[in-house]
RODO-2510 file (C-alpha; in nm, 4 decimals, decimal comma):
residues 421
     n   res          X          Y          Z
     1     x    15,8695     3,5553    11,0953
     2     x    16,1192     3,5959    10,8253
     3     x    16,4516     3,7428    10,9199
     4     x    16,7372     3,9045    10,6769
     5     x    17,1135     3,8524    10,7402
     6     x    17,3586     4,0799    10,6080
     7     x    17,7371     4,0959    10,6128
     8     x    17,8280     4,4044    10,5284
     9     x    18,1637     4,5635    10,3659
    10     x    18,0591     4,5061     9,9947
    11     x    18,0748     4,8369     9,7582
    12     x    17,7457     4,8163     9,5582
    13     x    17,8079     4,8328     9,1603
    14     x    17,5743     4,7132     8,9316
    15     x    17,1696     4,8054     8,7899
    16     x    16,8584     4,7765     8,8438
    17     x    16,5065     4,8569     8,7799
    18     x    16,2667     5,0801     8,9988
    19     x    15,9043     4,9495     9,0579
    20     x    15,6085     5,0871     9,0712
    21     x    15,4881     5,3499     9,3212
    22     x    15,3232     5,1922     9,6502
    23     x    15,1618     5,5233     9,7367
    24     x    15,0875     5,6147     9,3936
    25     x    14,8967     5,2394     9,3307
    26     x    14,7168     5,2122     9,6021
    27     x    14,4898     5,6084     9,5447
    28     x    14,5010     5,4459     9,2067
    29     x    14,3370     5,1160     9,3006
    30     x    14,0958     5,2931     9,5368
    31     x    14,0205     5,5343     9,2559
    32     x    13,9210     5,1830     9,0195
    33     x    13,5599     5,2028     9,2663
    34     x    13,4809     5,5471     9,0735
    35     x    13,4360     5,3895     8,6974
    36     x    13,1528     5,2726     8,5211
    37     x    13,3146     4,9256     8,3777
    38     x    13,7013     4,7382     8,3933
    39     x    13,9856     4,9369     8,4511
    40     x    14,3355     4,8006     8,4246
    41     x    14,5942     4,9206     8,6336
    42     x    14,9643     4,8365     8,5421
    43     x    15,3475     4,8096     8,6876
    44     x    15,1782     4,7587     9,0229
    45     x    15,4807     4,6599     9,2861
    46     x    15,4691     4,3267     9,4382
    47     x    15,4005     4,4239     9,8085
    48     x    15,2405     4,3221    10,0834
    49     x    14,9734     4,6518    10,0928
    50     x    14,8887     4,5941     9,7551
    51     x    14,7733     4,2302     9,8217
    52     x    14,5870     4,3204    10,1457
    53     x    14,3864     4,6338     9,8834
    54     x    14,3181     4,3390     9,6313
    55     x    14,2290     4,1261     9,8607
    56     x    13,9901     4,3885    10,0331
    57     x    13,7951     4,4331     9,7022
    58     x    13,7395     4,0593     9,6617
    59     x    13,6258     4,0747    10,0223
    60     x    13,3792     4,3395     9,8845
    61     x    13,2630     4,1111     9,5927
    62     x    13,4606     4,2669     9,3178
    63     x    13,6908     3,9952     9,1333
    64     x    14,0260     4,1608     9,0612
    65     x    14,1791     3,9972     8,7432
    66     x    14,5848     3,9887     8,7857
    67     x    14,7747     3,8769     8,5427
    68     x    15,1808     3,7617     8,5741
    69     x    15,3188     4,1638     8,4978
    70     x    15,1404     4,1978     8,7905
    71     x    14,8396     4,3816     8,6084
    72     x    14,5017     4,3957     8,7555
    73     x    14,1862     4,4229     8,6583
    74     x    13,9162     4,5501     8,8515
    75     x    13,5216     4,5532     8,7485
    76     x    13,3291     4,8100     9,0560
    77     x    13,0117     4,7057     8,8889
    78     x    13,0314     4,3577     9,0486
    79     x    13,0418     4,5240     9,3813
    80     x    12,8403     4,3397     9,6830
    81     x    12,9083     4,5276     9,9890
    82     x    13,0106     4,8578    10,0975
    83     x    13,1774     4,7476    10,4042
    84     x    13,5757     4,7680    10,4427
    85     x    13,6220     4,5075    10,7720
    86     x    13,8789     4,5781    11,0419
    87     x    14,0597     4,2409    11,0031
    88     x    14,2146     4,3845    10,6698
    89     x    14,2511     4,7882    10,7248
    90     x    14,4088     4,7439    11,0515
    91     x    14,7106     4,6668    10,8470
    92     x    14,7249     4,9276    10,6231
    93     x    14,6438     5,2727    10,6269
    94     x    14,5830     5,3700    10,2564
    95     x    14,2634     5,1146    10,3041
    96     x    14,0687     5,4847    10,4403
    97     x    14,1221     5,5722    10,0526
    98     x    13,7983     5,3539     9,9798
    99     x    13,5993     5,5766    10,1625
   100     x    13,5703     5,9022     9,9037
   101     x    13,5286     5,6564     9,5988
   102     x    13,2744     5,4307     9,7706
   103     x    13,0700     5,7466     9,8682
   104     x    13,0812     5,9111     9,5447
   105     x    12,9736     5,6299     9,3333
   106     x    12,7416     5,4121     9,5426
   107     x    12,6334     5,6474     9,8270
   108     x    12,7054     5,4798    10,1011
   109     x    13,1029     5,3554    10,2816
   110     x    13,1697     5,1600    10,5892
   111     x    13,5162     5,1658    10,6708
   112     x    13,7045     5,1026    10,9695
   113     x    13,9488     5,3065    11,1230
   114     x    14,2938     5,2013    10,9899
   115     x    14,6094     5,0985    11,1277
   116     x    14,9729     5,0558    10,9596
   117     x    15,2761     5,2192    11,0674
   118     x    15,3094     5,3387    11,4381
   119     x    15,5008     5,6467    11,3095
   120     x    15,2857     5,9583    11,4830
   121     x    14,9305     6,1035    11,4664
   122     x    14,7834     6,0864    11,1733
   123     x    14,4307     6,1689    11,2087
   124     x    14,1401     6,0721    10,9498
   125     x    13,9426     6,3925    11,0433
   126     x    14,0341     6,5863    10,7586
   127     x    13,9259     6,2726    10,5064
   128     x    13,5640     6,3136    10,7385
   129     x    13,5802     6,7397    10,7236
   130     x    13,5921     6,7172    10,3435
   131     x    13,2850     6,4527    10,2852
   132     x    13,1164     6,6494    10,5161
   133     x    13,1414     6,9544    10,3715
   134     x    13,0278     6,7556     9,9797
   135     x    12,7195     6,7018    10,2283
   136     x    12,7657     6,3586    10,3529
   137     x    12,6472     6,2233    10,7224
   138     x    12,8909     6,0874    10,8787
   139     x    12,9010     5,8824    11,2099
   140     x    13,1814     5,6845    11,3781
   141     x    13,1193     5,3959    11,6265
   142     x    13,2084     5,0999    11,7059
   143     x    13,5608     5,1731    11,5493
   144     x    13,3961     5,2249    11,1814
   145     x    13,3581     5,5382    10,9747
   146     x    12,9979     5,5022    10,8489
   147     x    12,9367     5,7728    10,5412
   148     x    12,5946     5,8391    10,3463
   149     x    12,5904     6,0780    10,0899
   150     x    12,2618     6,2917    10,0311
   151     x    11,9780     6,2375     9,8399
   152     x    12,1115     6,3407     9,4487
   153     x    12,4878     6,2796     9,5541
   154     x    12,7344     6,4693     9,6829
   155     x    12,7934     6,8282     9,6179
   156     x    13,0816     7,0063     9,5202
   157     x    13,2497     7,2109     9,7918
   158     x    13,5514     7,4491     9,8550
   159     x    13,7540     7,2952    10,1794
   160     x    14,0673     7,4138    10,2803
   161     x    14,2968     7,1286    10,4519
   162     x    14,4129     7,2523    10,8189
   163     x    14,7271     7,0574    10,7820
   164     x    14,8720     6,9137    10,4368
   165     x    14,7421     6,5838    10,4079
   166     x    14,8409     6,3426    10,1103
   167     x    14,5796     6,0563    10,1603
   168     x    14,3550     6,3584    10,2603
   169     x    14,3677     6,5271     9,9651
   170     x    14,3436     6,1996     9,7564
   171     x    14,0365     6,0971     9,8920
   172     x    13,8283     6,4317     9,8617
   173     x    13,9713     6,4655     9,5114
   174     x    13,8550     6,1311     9,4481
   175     x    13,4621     6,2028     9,5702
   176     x    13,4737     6,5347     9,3761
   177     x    13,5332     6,3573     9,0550
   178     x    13,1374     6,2668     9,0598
   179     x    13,0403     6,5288     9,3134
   180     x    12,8125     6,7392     9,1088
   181     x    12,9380     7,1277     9,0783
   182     x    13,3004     7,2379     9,1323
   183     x    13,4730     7,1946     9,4194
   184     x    13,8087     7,3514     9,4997
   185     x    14,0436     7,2032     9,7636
   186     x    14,2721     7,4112     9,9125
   187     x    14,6353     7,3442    10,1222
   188     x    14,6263     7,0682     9,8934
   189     x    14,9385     6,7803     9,9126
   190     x    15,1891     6,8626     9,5981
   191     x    15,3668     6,5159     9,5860
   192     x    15,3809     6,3553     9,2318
   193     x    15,1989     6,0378     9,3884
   194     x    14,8908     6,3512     9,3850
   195     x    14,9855     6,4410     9,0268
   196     x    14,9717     6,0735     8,9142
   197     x    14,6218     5,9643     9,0754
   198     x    14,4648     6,3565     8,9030
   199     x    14,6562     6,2162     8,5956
   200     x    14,4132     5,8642     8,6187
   201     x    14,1219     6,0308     8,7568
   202     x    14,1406     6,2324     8,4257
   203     x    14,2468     5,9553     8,1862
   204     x    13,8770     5,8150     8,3070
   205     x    13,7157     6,1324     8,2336
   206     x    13,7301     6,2975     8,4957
   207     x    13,7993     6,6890     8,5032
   208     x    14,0911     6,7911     8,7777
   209     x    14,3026     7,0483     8,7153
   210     x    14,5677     7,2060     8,9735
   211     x    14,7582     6,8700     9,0976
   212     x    15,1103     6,9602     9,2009
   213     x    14,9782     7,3258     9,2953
   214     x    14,8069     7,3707     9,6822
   215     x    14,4966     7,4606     9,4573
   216     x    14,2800     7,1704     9,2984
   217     x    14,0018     7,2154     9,1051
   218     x    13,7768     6,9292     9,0421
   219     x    13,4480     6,9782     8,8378
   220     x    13,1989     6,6777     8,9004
   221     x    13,1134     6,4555     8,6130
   222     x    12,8276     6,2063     8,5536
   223     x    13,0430     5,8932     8,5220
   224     x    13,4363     5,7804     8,4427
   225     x    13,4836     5,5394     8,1756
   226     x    13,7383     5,2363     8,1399
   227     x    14,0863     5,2956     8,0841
   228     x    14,4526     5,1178     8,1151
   229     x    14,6910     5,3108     8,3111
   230     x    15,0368     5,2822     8,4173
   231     x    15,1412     5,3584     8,7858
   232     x    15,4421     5,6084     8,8224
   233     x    15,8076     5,4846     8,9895
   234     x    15,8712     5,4440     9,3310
   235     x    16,0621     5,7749     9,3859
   236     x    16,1238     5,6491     9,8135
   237     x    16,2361     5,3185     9,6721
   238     x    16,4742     5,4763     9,4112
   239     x    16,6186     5,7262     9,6868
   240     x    16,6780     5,4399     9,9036
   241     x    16,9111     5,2281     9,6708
   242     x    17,0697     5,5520     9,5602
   243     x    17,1887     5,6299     9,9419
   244     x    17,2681     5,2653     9,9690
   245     x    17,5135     5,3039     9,6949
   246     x    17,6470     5,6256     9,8118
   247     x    17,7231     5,4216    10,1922
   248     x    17,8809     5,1997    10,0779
   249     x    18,0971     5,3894     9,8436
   250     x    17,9588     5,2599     9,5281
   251     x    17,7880     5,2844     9,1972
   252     x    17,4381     5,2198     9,1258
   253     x    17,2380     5,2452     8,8120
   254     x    16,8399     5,2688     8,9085
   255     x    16,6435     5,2292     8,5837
   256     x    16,2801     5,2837     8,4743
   257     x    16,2321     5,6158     8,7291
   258     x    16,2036     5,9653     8,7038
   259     x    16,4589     6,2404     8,8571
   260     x    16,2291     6,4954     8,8234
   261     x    16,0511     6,3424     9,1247
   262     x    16,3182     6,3558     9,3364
   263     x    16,5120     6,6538     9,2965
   264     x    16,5529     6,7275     9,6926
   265     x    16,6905     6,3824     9,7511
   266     x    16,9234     6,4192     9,4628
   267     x    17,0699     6,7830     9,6052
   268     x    17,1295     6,5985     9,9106
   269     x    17,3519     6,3734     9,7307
   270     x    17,5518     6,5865     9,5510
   271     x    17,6157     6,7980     9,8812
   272     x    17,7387     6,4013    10,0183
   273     x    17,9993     6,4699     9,8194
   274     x    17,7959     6,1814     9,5306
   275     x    17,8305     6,2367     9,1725
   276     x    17,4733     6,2050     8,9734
   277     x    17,4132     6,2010     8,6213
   278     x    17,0139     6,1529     8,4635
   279     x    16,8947     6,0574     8,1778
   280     x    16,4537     6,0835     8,0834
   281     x    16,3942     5,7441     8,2609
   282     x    16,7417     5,6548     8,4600
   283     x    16,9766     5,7677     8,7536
   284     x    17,3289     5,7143     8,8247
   285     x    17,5176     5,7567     9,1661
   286     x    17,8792     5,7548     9,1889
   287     x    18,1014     5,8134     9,5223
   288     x    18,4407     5,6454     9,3179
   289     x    18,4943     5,4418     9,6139
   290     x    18,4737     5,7881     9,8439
   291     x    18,3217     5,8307    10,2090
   292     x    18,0271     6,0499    10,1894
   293     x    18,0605     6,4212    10,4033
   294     x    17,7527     6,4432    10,6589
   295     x    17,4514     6,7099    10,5521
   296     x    17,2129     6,8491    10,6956
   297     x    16,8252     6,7947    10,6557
   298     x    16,4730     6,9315    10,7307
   299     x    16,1756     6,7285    10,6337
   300     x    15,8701     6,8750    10,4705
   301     x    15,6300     6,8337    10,2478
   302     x    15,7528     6,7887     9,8788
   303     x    15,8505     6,9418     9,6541
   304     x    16,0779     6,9934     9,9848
   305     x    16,3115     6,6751    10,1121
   306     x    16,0607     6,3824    10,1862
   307     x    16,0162     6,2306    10,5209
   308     x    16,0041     5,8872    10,3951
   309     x    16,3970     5,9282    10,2760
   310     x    16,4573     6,0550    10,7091
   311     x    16,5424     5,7480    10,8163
   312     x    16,7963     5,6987    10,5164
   313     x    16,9668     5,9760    10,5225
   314     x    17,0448     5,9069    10,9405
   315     x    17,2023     5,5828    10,8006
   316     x    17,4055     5,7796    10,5450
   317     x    17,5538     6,0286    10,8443
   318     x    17,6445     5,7690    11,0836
   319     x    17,8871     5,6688    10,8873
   320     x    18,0088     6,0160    10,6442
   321     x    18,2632     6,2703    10,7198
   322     x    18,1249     6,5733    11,0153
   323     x    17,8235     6,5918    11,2326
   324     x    17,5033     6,6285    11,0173
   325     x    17,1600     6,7608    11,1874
   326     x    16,8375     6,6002    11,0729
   327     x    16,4856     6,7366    11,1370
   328     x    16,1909     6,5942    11,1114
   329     x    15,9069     6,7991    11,1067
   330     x    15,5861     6,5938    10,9966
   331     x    15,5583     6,2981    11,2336
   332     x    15,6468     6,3443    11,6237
   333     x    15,7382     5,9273    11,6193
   334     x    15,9975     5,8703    11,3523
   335     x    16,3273     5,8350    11,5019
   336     x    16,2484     5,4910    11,6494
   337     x    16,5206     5,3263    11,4094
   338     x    16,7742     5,5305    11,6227
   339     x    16,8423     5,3289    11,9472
   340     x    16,8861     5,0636    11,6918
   341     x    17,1379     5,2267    11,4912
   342     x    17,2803     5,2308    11,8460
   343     x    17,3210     4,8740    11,8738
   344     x    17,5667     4,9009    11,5812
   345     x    17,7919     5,1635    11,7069
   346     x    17,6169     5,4864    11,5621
   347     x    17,6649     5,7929    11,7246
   348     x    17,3107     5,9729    11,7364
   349     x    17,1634     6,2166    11,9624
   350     x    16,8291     6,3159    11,9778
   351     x    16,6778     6,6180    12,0822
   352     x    16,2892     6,6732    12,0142
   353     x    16,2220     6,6696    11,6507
   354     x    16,6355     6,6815    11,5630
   355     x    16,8965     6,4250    11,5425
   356     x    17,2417     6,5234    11,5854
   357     x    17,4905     6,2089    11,3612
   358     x    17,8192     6,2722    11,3981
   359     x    17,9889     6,0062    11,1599
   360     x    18,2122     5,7521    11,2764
   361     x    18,4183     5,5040    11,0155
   362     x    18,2824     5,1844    11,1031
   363     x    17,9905     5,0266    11,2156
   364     x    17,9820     4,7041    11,3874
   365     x    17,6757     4,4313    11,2809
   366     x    17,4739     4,3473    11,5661
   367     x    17,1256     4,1855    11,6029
   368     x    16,8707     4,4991    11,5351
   369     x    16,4625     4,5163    11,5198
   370     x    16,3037     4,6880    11,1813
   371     x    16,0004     4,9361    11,3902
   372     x    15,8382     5,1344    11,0523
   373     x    15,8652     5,0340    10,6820
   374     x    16,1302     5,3618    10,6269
   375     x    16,3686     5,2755    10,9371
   376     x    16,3657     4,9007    10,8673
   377     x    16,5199     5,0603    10,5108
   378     x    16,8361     5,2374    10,7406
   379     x    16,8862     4,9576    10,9075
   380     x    16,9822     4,7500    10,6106
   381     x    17,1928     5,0210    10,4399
   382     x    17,3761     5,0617    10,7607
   383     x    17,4103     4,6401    10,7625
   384     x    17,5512     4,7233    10,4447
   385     x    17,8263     4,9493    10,5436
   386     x    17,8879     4,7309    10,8772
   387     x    18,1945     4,5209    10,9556
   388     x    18,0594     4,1545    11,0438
   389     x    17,6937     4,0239    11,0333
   390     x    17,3399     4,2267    11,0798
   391     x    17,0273     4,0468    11,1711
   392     x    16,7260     4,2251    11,0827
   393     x    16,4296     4,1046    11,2566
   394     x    16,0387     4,1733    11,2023
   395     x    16,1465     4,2564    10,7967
   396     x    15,7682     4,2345    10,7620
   397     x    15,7739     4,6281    10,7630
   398     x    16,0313     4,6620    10,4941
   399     x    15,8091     4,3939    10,2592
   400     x    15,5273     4,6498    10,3059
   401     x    15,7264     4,8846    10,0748
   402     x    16,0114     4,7198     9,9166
   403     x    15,9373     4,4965     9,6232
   404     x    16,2458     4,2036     9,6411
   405     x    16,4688     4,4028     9,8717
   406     x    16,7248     4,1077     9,8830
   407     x    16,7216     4,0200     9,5175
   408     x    16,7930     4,3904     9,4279
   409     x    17,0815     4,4199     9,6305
   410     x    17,2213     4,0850     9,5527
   411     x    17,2339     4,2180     9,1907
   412     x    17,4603     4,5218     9,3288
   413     x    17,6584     4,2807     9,5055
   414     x    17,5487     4,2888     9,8922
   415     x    17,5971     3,9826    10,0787
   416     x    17,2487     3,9489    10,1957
   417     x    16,9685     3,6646    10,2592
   418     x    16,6676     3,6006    10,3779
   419     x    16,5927     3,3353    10,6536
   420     x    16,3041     3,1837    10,7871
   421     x    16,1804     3,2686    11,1368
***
């Protein structure tokens, strides 16, 4: 199991270029099962999840054609079976994003349960609720969701969401695209990866209208039609690199994003005490070599600050100015990176669903564990800050959702490699 060694005390200066959105591509390559002929999908990030999703559609008979841009391909038509197996979703998640499309276009899913991150409950009721209420069966056993739609299809239905639910609201948006009638999904998830997946559900034909608003309205068409599209930037992986910089008292330059996604995230920033300036495609931190002043945070569901940039901005406190309070308020589970932080001389204090930082100058490097794909992400921005050596073991989370973590910040400077378990 690889391992990644970091000696920290560098400031990060430099550039470099934002990939593609993992939880924007994956909807995306769910939402391929939905057309009528090849779709190409483009600026796909090299990860780990996206293999496993390729590799589950050539485990369903489908032939994904990838070229070296990392473009794919994908043909539905040459589909064989309509069975997602448990040796490849128990490692991801987003693999339960099959189900709606599979439904929808051939009548009939088999997918099991999935696993991923151990972050908190995340329950794939809602996902079963909303095919229900388009009038599919639906049974579970054996650790498989088994879905049949009825005879003609499924209908179009109005379903409210109990809780807001991004791969929720993904997947019943992506059955209602052939569901016949209109259906209207309500307490819908407002997060640009949403926006993006409506914006190639409709660049297929398909007639959604409402993404970015807690309203979507979807009205059923016969059949999508092939298209090329190009997955949006990584907004978690640009907010990462940007608090990196702004630890370590640096400068960074991310390139082919969008600030508009990430407005929250920036705020945050500028109350650290970081100075931002945007262009259309491009952000650029500055801290002029300064110590960032602690903030305070509440996670939430966007356009509010994002959970997935928690973890980060723990990292960023332990080491700022003041005591900064951060609350998470979507998953119960997500402070495990803390009592690693420990190890390296953070000062942290949890209480429920808050974490108290109070910042202290240094940090000392110190063997550490990555637990979740976002905390293994604080852990090596803290490395970076650290005085001495960090090892980072079980990195296999952060590969899950950062596309050549080490070569990026090599090119901003950090001392930082990867070894061989």
């Amino acid at each position: 199991m690889d391992k990644l060694i970091i000696t920290g005390g560098v400031r990060l200066d430099g550039e470099i270029r934002i990939s593609g959105a993992k939880n924007s591509a994956l909807p995306i390559l769910a939402a391929t099962l939905l057309c009528d002929g090849p779709v190409t999908v483009a600026n796909l990030p090299h990860l780990h999840d996206i293999t496993t999703m390729i590799e589950l559609f050539g485990r369903m008979g489908i032939e994904p054609v990838i070229d070296e841009k990392l473009s794919v391909e994908i043909n539905p038509n040459t589909i064989k079976t309509l069975v997602a197996p448990y040796e490849l979703v128990k490692t991801m998640r987003a693999s339960i994003l099959v189900l709606g499309p599979m439904v929808a276009r051939f009548g009939y899913a088999e997918v099991a349960l999935p696993g991923g991150c151990a972050i908190g409950s995340r329950p794939v009721d809602l996902h079963i609720r909303g095919l229900e209420a388009m009038g599919a069966e639906i049974d579970v056993e054996g650790g498989y969701i088994k879905a049949k739609a009825p005879e003609g299809g499924l209908r179009g239905a109005n379903f409210f969401f109990d809780t807001v639910s991004v791969t929720g609201t993904e997947n019943i948006m992506m059955a209602a695209a052939l569901a016949k009638g209109r259906s209207v999904l309500q307490n819908s998830a407002r997060e640009p990866e949403v926006v993006d997946l409506a914006n190639f559900l409709n660049a297929m034909g398909a007639k959604v209208s409402g993404a970015g608003t807690d309203t979507i309205i979807i009205d059923g068409v016969e059949k999508l039609h092939p298209t090329t599209y190009k997955v949006m930037p990584d907004r978690i992986e640009t907010g990462t690199y940007l608090v990196a910089a702004a630890v370590t008292g640096g400068r960074v330059k991310v390139k082919d994003t969008d600030p508009t996604i990430l407005e929250a995230v920036l705020e945050k920033l500028k109350e650290a005490g970081a100075e931002i300036t945007t262009g259309e495609d491009w952000i650029e931190l500055n801290m002029h070599g300064k110590r960032p002043k602690a903030v305070n945070v509440r996670t939430a569901p966007y356009p509010a600050f994002p959970t997935d940039m928690q973890a980060q901005f723990i990292s960023l406190n332990a080491i700022a100015e003041g005591t900064g309070a951060v609350i998470e308020t979507i998953f119960e589970n997500r402070f495990m990176h803390v009592y690693e932080l420990h190890r390296m001389g953070a000062k942290i204090q949890v209480e429920g669903n808050t974490a108290i930082v109070t910042g202290t100058e240094t940090l000392k490097g110190a063997p550490v564990m990555a637990t979740d794909l976002r905390a293994s992400a604080s852990l090596v921005i803290s490395a970076l800050v650290a005085e001495g050596d960090t090892l980072i073991d079980r990195i296999y989370h952060i590969d899950r959702g950062y596309e050549c973590i080490e070569e990026k910040l090599q090119m901003l400077g950090a001392k930082i490699r990867r070894v061989p378990g």
